[in-house]
N, C-alpha and C positions, 0 to 999 in steps of 0.2 A: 504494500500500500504506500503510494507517492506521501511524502509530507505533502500537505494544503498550507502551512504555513512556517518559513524559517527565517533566521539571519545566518551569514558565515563572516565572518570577521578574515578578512585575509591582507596580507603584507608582502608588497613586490620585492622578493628578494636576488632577482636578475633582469635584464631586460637590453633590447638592442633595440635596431630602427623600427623594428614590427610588432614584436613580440613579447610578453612579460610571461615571466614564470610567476605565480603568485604561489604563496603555501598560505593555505585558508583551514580555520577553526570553527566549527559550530558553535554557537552559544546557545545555551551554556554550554561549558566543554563537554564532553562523551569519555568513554573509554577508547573511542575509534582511532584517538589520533588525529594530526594534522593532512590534509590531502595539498596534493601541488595538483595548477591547474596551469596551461598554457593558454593566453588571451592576446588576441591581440591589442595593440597598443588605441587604436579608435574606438575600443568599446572602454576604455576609460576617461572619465568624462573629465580627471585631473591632470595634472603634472604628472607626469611616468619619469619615476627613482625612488632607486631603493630603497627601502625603509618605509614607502609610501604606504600609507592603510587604506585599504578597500572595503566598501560592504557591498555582501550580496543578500537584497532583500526579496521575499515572498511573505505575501498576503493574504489572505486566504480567499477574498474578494477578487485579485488580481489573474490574471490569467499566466502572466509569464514575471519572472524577475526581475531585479532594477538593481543597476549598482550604481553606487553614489560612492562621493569618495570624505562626504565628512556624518557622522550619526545623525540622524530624523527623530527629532523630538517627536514623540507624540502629541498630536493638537487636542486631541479629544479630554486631555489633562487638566 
C-alpha cells in the first residue's frame, strides 16, 4: 500500500552541471535508513551545492509531490 501522505528530508551531497545525488530521510526517521536519489538539477527549485536541504513533500489531497527547498509552515495553525 502506497503512502497517501509523507515528507523526506534530503541533502545534496554531490552534484555536477545536470545532476544531484541527494541522500534523503523520512520523517520521522524509520529503521530503513537513508536512500540516495539521482535528480536532476531543474527539478530543484534552489541553489544546487552541497550541503543544500531539500524537501520532498506529499499530501494526501495532492496527486503527485512537490519539493521545495526551504520547510512549509503549516497555515491551517
Amino acid at each position: 500500500m502506497p503512502l497517501s501522505s509523507f515528507v523526506l528530508v534530503g541533502v545534496i551531497i554531490t552534484h555536477d552541471s545536470q545532476l544531484s545525488t541527494v541522500e534523503f530521510n523520512l520523517n520521522p526517521a524509520t529503521n530503513g535508513g537513508p536512500a540516495l536519489a539521482i535528480l536532476q538539477n531543474t527539478a530543484i527549485p534552489c541553489e544546487v551545492k552541497v550541503g543544500q536541504k531539500i524537501y520532498v513533500v506529499k499530501q494526501e489531497h495532492e496527486e503527485d509531490a512537490t519539493i521545495t527547498c526551504k520547510r512549509q509552515e503549516d497555515e491551517s495553525r
